[in-house]
MARLUMLUM-679161 format. One record per residue: residue in three letters; x, y, z of N, C-alpha, C, O, CB in turn. Coordinates in steps of 0.05 Angstrom, whole numbers, plus 5000, padded with zeros to 4 digits. Each point is the difference from the previous one (the first is absolute). Glycine has a CB too. Layout:
BEGIN
ALAXYZXYZXYZXYZXYZ...
***
This chain:
BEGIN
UNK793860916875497550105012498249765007499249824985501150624989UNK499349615056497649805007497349904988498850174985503150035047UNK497449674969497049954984497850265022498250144992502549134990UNK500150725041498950175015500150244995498150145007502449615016UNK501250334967501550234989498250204972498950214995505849435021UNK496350054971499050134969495450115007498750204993506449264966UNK494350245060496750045008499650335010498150134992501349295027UNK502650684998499350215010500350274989499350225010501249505022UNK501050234942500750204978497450084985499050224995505949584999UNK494149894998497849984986498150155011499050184987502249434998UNK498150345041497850205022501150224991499250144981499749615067UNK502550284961501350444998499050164976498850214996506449705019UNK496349824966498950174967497349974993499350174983504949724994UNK493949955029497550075005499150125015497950104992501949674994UNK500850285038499350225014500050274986498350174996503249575040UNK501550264958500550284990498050154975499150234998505849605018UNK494849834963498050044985497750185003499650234991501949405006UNK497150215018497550065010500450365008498550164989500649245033UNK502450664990500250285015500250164979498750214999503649695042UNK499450034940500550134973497850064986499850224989504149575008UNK493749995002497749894985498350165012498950164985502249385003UNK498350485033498750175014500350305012498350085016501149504985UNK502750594991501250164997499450214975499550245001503249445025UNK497650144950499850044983496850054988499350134980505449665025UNK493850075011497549974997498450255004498550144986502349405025UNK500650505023498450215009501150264995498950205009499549515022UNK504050304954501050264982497850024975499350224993506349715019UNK493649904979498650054975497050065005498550134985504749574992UNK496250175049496550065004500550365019498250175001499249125009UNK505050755002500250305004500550114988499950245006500649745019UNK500549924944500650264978496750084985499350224990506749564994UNK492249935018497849904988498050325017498850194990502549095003UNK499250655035498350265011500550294999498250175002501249535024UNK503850344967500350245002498650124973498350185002506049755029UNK496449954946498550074969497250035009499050224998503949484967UNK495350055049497750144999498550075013497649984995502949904984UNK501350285055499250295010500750094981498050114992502349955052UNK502149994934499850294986498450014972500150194984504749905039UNK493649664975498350134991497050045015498450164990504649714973UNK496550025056497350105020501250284998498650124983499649455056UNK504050614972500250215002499250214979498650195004504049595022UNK498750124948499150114973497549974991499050194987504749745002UNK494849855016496850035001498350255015498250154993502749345007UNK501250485032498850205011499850244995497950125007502849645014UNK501350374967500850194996498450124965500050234993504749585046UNK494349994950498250094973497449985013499150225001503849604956UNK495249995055498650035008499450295017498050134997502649394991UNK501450545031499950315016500750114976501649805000499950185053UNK499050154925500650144986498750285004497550024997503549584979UNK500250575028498750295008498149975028498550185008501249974937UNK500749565070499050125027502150055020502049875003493849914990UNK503350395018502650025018498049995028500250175019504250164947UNK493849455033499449975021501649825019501549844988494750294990UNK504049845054500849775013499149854998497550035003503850105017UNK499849524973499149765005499649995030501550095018500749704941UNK495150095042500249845021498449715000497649954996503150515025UNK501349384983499149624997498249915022500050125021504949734961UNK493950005015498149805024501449815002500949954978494650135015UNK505249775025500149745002499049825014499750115022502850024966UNK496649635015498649855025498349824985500449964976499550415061UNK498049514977497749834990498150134994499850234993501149465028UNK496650074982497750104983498650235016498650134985500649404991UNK500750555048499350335005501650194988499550245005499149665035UNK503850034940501250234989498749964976499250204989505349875033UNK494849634963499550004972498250125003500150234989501349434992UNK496750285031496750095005498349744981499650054977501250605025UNK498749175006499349854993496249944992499149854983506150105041UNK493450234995497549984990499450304997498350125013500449415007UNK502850574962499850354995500649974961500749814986502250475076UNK496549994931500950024971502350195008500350135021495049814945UNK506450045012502650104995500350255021501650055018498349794929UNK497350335039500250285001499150065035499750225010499049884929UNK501049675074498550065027502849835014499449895021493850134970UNK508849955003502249835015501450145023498950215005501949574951UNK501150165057500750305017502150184979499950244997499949515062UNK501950104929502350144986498150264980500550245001503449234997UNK494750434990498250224984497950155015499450214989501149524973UNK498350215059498950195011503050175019499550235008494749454991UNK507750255005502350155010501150304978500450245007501149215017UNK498850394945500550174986497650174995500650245001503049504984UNK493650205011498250204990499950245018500350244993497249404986UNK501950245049500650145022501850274997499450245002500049305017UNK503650334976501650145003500350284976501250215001500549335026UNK497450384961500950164970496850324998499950184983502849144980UNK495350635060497950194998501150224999502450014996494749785023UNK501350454985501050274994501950024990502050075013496350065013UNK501849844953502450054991503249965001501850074985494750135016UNK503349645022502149955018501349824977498649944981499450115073UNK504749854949502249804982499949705005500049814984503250575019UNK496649635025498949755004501749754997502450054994494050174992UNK503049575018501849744991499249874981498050094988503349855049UNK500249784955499649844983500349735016501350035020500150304941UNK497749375034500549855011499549754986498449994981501350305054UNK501649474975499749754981499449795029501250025021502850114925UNK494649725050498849775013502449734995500649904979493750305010UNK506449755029501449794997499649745018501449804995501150564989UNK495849645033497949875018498649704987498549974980500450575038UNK501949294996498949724982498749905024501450075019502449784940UNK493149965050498849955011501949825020502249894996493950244970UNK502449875052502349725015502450035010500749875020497949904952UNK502950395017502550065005500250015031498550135014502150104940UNK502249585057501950105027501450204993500250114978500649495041UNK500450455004501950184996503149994992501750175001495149935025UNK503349584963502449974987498850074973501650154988501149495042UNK495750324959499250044974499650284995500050074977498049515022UNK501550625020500250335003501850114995500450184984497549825042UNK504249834993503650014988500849914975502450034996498949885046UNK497549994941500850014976498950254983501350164985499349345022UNK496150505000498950224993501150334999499750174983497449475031UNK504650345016501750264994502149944988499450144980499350085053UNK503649684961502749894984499050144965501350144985500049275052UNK495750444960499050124966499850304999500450154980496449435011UNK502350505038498950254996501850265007499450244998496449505009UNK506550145002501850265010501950004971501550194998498949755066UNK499549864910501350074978498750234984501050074979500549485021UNK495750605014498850084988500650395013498950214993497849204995UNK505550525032501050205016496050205012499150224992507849814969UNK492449865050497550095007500950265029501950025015495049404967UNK501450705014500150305027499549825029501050075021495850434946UNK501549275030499049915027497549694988498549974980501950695052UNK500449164990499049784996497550005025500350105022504549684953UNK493550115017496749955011500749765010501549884985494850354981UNK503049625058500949765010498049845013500450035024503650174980UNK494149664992497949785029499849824984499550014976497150265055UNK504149494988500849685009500750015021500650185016500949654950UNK498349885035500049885031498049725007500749795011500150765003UNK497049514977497849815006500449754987498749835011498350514995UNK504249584975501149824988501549815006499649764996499750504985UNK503249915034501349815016499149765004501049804990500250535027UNK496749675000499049795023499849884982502349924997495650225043UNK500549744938499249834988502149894976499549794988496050415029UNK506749944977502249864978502949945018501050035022496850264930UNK502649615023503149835013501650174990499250064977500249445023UNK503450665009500950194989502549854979500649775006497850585037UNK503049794932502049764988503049895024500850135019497850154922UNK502349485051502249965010501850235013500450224989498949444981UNK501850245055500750205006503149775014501850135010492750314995UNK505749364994503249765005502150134995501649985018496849604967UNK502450584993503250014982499350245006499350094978502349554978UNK497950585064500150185012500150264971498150044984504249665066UNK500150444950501350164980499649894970499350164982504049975056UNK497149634957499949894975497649974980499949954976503349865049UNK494450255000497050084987499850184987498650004980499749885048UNK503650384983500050144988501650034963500450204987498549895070UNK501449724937501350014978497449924980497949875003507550015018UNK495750224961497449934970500749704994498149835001502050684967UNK501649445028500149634993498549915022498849804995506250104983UNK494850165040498649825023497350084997498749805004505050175031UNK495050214959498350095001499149914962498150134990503450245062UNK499249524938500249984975499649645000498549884984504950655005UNK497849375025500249725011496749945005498349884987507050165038UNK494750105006496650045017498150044978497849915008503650365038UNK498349844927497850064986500249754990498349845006501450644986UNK502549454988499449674975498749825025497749934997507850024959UNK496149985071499449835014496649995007498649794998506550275016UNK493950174993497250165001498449984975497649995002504350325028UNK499349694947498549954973499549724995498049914989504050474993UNK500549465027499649644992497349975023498249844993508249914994UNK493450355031497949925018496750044991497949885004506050235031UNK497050154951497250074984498549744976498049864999504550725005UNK499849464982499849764981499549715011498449854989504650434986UNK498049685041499249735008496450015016498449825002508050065006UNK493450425000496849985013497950134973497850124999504050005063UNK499849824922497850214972497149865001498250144991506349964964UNK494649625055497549855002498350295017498150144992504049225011UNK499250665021498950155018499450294999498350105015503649565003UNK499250474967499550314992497850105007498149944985504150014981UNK497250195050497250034996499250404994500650145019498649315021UNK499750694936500250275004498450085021499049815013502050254943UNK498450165051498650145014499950335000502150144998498749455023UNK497050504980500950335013498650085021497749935006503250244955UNK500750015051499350155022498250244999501350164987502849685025UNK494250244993498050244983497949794986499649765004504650674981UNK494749755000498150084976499950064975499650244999499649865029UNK500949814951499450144987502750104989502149875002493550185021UNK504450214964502350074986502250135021502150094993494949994961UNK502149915073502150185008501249735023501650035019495950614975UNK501549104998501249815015502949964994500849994977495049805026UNK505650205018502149884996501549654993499949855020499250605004UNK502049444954500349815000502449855008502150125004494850014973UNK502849535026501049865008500349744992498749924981500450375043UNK502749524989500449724990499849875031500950155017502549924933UNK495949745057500149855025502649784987500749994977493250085046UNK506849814993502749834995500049815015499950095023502750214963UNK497649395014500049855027502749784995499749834983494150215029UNK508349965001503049994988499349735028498249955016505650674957UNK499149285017500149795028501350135019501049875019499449704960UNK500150745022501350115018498050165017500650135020503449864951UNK493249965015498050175017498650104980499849894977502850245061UNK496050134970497650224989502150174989502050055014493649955022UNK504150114937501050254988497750184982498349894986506549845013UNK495450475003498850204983501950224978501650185006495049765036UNK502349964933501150264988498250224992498249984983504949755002UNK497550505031499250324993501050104981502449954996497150155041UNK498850074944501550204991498550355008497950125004503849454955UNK501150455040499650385005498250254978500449964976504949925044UNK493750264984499950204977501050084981499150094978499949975043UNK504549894992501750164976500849694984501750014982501050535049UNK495849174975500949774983501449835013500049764997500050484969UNK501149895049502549785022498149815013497850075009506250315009UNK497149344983499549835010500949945032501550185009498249734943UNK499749925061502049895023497749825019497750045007506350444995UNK498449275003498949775005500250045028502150085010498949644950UNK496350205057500450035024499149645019498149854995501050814992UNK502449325029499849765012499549955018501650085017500249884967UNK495949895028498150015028501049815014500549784990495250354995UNK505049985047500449825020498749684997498149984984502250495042UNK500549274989498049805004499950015028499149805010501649924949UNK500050425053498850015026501750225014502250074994496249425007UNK499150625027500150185010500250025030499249815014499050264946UNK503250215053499549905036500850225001501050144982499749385037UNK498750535011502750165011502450114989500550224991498249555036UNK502949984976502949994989500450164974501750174997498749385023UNK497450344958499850164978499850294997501450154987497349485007UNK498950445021499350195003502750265005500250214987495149465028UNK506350255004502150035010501450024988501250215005497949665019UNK502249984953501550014978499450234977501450184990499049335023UNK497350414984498050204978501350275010501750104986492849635009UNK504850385027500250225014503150164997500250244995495949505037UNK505950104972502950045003500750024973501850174997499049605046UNK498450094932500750044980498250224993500249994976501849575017UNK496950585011497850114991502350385008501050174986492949335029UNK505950455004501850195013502750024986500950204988496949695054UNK502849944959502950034988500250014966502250064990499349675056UNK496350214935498850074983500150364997501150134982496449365025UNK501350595011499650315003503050105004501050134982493949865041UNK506449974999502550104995501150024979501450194993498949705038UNK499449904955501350034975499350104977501750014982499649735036UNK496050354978498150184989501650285003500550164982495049555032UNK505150285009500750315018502650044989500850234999496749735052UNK504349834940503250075009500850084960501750134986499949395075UNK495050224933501550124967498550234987501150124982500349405004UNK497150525020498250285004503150154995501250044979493649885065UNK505850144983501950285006502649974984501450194994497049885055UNK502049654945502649994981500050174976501650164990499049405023UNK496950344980499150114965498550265002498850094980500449414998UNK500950665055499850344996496449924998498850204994506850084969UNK493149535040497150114995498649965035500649875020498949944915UNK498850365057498149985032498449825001498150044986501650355020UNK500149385007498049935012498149955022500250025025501949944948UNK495649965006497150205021498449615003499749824983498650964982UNK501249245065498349795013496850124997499050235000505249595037UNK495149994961496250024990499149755020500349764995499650394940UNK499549925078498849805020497449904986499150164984502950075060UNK496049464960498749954992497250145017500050085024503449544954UNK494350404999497650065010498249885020498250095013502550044951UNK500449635032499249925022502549925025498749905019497049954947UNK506250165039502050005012499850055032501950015016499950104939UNK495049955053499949965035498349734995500249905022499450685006UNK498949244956498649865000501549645008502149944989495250504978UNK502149475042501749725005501549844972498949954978497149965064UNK506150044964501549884985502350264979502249974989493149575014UNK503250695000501950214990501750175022501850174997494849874965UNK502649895054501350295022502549935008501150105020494650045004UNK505549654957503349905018501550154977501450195004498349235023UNK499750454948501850254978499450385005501450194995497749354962UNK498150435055499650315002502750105016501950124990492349865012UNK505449925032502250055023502249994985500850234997497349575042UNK504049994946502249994991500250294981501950145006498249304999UNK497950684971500750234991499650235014501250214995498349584973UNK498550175053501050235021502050085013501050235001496049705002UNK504049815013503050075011501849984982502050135007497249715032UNK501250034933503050084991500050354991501950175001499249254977UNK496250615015498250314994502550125015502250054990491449905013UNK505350085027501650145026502749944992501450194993495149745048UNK504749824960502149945009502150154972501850175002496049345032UNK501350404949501750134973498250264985500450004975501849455013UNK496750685018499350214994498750044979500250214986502649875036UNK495449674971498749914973496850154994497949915008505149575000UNK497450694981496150134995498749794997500849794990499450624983UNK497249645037497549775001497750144999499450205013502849475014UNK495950144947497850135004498849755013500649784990499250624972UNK498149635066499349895018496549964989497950105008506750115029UNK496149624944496149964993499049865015497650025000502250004959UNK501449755060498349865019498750295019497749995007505649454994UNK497650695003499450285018498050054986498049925012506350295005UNK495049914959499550154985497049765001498050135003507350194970UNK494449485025497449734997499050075027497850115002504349424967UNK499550415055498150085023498650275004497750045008505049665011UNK499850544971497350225003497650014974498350184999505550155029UNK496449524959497649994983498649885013498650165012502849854950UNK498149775043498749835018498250125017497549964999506149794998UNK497850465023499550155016497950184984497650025005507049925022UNK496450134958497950334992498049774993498550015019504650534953UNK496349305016498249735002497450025017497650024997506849744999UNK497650225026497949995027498750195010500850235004501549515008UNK495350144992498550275011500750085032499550235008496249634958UNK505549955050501450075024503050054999501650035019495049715000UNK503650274960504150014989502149825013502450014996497250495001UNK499149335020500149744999501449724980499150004977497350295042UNK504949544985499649754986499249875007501449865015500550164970UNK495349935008496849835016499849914977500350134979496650155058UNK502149354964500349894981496550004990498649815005506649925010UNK493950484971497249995003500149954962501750014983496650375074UNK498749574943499650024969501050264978500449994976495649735044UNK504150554999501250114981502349994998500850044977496450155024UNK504949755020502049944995501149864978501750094984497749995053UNK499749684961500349854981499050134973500949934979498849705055UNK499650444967499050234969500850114999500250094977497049955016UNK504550115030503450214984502349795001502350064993496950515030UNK500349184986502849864995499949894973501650054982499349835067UNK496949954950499950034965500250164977500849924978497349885039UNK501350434987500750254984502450044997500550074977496350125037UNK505649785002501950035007501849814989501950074986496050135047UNK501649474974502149874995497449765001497949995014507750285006UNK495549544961499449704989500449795022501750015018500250114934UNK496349695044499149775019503949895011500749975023492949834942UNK508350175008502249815007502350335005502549984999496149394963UNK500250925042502150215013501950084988502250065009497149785023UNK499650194939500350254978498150215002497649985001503949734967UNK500450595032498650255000497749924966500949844984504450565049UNK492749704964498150114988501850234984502350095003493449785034UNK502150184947500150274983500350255016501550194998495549594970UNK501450165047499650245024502449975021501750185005492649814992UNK505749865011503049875016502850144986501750145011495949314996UNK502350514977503050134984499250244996502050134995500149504978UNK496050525026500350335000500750065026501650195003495049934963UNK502449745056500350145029503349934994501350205005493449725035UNK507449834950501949985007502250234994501950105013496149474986UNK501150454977501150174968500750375020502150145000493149534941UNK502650365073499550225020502050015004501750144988494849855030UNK504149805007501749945024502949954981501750175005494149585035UNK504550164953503249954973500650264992502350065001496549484970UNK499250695019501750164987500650245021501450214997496849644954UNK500150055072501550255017502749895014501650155012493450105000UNK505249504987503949904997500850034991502150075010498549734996UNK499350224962501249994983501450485003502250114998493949224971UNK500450785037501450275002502349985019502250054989493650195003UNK504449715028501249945015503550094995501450185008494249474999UNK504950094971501349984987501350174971501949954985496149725044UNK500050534972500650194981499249924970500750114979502950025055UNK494849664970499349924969497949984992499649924977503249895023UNK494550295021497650114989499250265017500650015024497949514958UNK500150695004500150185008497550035023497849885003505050254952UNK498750115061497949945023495750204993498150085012508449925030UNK494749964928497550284988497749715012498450005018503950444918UNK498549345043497249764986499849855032498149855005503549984928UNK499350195075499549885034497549975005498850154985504750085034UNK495349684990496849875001499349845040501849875012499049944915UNK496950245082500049865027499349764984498250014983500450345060UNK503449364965499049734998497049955003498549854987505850055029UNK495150285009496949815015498150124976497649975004502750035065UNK500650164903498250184981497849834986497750084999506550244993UNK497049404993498349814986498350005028498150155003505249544954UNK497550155062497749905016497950225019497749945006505749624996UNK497750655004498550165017496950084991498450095016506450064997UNK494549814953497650025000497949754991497749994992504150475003UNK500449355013497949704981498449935021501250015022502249694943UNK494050245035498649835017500049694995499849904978497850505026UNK502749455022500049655005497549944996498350045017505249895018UNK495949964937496949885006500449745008501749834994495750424973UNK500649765050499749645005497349995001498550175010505549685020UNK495249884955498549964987497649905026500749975024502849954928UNK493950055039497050005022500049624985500449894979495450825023UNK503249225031499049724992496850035011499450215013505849464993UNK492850144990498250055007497949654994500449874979501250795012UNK496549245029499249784988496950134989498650165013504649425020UNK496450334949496450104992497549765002497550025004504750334956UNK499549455036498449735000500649695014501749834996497550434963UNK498849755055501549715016499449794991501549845012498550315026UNK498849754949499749684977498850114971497850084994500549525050UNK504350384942501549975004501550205001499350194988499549485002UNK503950365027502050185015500450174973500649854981502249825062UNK497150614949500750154990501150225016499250085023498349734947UNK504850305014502050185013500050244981501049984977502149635046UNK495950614984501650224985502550125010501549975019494550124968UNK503950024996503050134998501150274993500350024976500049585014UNK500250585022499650324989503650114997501350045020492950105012UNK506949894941502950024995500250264983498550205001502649275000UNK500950504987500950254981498349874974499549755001506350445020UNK493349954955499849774981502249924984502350115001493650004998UNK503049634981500749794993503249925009502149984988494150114975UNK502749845083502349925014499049644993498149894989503050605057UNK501049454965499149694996501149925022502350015008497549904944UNK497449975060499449905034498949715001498449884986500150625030UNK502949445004500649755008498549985030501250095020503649894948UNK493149915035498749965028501949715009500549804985493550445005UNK506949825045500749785003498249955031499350155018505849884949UNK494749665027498649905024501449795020501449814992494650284979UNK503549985054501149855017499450025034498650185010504449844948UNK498549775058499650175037502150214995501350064980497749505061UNK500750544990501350195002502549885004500249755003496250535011UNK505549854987503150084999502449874985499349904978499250215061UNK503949874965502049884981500750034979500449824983498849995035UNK501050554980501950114979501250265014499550155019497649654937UNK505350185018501350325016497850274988500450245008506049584988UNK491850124989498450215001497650005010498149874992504150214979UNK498050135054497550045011498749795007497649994993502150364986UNK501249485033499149774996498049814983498149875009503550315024UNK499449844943497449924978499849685003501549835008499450594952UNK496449595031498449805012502249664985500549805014493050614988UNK507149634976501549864987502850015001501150184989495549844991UNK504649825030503750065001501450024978501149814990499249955045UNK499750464955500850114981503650154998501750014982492550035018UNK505750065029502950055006500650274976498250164995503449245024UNK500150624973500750304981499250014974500850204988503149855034UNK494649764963499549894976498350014982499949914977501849925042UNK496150365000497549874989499450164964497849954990499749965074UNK504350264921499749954987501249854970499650014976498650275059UNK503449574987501249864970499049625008499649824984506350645005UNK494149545038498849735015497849934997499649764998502550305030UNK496050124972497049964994498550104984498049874991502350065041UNK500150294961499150104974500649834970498350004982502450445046UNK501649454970500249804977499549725004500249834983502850465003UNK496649695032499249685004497049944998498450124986505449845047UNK495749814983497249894986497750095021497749974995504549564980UNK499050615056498150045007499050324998497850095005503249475019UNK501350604967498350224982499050064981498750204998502949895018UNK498949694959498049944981498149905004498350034983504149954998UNK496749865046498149965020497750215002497550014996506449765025UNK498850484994497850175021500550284980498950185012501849585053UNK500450364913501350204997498350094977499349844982505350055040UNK494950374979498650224979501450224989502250085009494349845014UNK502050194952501350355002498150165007497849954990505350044976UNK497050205050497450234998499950114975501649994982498750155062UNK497449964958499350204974500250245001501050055022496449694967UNK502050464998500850255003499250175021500950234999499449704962UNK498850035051499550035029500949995020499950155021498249774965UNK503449755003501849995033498649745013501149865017499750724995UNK496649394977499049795011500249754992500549954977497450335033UNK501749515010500249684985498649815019499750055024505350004953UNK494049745011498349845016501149664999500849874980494950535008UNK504149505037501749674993498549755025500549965024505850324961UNK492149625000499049745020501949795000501249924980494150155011UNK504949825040501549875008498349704993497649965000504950435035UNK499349464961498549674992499450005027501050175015501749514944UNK495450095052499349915019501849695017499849895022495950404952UNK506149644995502349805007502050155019501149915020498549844934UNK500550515033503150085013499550075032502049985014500050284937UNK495349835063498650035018499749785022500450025024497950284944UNK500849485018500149795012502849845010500649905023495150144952UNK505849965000502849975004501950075026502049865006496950194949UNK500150215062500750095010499549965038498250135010501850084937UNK501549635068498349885018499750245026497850035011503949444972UNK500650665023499550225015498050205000499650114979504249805019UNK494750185024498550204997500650205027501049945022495549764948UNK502550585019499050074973502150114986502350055009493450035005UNK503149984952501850084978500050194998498250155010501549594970UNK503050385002499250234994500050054973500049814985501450315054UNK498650234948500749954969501950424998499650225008494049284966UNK507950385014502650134997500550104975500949834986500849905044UNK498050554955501050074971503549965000501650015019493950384972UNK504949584980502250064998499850104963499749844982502449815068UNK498350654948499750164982502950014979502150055012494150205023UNK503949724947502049984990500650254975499349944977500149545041UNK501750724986500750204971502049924976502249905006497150465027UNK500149684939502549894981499449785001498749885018504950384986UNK498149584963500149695001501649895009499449765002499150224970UNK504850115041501949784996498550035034499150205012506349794942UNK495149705054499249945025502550125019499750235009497149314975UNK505250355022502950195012499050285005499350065022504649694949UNK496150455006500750244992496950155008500050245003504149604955UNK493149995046498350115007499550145033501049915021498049794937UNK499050545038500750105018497249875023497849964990505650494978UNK497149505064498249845007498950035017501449975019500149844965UNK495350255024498850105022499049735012499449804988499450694994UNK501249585047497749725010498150165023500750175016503349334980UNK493850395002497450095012500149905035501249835013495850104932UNK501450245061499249885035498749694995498449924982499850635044UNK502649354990497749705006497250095007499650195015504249495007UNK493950144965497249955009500249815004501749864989495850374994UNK500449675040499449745007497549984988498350184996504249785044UNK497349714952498249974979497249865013500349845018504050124944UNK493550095028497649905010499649734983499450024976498650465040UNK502349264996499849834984496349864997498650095019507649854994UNK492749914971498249975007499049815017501749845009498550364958UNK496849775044499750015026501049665008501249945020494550504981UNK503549374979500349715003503350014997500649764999494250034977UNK507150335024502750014995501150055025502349915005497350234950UNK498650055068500950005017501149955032498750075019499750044944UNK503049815039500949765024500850175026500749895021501749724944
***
């Protein structure tokens, strides 16, 4: 035997090794899963003990967790309370929704949740996409194996460890119903770890750059994400139901919206259509039925949904509406507890709050709100924001942008029980200001967590400055 010979034997039998080694591996991490679906199953099954209600799972991001809501105001529980009135049987349901999440991370989300043999899975993602990197996708088929996927985590953990300086926590929310987090800064980029309600974790990984092209990519995997939502859905006998987002006609949502509409059509998938369901609120809104971007508008869009386009408290009842008459649909809530969506909003009134000047040296501003709102006068020329053109470029923010910063500790009050509040402007910030003339702008804020508050903004006054001020 050649020396060439014997070298290429040596390759073979390590090769073969290896195949063996890894064979063997991923027999043991698939024996590892089958044990414990069967016991998630057996959990499930004591926990339902004497219900013989249908599961039905959520899955998706933080519009499924509900992130600036309490438990009991989430959509999955306002779905079941809903469902179970008069007497009716109703459903049962478990949250499986972790903030952030793509829709590869949804796809895992269902894999946990169909061991749980559920009647029908709750589904919205999409918006995520754009901003993460989805995992490896090179060794095609072979991803799909647990050793590989088992590989991708240690590899993903040494990265953690080596950025442990950098950790940084955070939450999303307020308070007790915030959701928490880890920021991560790896040499591979931005990572976040979420965790879910039910405890599950999952590390999610942000693009370092963006375009077109991306966008584009985002989109196609995003899609083909859903197909496969769809194909293991029907394998494992359960229905699933598309939940479009609440805000889903608004920019930056309406491409995942379109994609669950047409695969909707195309594969015959129930949808409850809450971007639909936000514009006719909107509408009943308006006093011309209209979407006129006027001050009250903005006082039912706040009511509705949060500065960064999370439904509200009120937001998820109109959704919860619109879901369980899909879900009847489907034969799994009854058509007794059925409710019109537009029901929360059809009798709330949009306050928006009165600005008013009383004193011209020095500049005092009242302010006429709900009470103890906490208002924020802002000053500035006219135009250069997306709202109403407020005098300050504020863009979509103003209450997490300016209300916590230094120039609403600056300009910002609470009313008193009344509703009323009073706030003199320094004569620096006036002068500061070289354009004329100024104006002065409320911005009313309900609740503490800034995100989660609900947010009116006032008409502009133009301000009478005093007389030596005037140019």
């Amino acid at each position: 035997m050649t020396p060439a010979s014997r070298w290429l034997q040596r390759v073979a039998a390590i090769a073969l090794g290896l195949t063996v080694g890894i064979a063997l591996d991923e027999l043991i991490l698939q024996s590892l899963a089958f044990f414990q679906a069967r016991e998630v199953k057996a959990h499930t099954r004591e926990t339902a003990s004497g219900e013989d209600r249908p599961l039905v799972l959520f899955v998706g991001d933080s519009n499924i967790y509900g992130v600036y809501v309490r438990r009991e105001e989430t959509l999955p529980m306002l779905v079941e309370d809903l469902s179970r009135r008069q007497g009716e049987r109703g459903v049962r349901v478990r949250n499986l929704a972790i903030p952030g999440s793509a829709s590869w991370h949804v796809l895992r989300q269902i894999d946990r949740g169909l061991a749980e043999k559920p009647a029908a899975i709750v589904m919205t993602c999409g918006i995520n996409n754009f901003s993460q990197s989805p995992p490896g996708q090179g060794l095609g088929i072979l991803e799909e194996l647990r050793v590989m996927k088992l590989a991708r985590r240690t590899y993903y953990n040494f990265l953690l460890e080596a950025s442990a300086p950098s950790h940084t926590p955070f939450s999303l929310g307020s308070g007790e119903v915030a959701a928490k987090g880890l920021n991560l800064h790896t040499s591979e980029g931005t990572a976040v770890l979420m965790q879910g309600r039910d405890g599950t974790s999952e590390a999610l990984i942000f693009h370092k750059s963006s375009g077109p092209s991306t966008e584009q990519e985002s989109l196609r995997r995003y899609r083909a994400d859903v197909k496969e939502m769809i194909r293991r859905s029907r394998e494992a006998g359960t229905r699933l139901v598309f939940s479009t987002y609440f805000a889903g006609e608004l920019p930056g949502f309406q491409a995942p919206t379109q994609v669950l509409r047409e695969e909707s059509r195309e594969c015959g998938i129930p949808i409850a259509d809450n971007a639909s369901a936000f514009l006719q609120a909107m509408r009943l809104g308006s006093a011309s039925g209209r979407l006129e971007e006027t001050p009250e508008w903005h006082a039912r869009f706040a009511q509705l949904m949060t500065a960064d386009r999370h439904p509200t408290a009120l937001g998820y009842q109109v959704e919860a509406r619109v879901l369980a008459r899909t879900l009847s649909e489907i034969g799994l809530v009854s058509p007794k507890v059925l409710e019109d969506p537009m029901a929360p909003v059809a009798s709330m009134k949009a306050i928006v709050p009165e600005v008013r000047q009383v004193s011209t040296d020095p500049i005092r501003i009242e302010v006429h709100a709900q009470p103890l709102d906490r208002v924020t006068v802002l000053i500035g020329p006219s135009g250069g924001s997306d709202y109403l053109n407020l005098p300050l470029a504020i863009d979509r923010w103003p209450a997490t942008r300016l209300l916590e910063r230094e120039l609403g500790g600056l300009l910002a009050t609470l009313t008193d029980d009344s509703g009323k509040g009073e706030i003199t402007i320094p004569k620096a910030l006036t002068d500061g200001i070289p354009n004329r003339p100024l104006y002065a702008q409320v911005v009313a804020q309900r609740g503490q967590a800034a995100f989660a508050a609900q947010v009116s903004i006032s008409e502009r006054v133009e301000l009478t400055l005093p007389a030596a001020e005037k140019k």
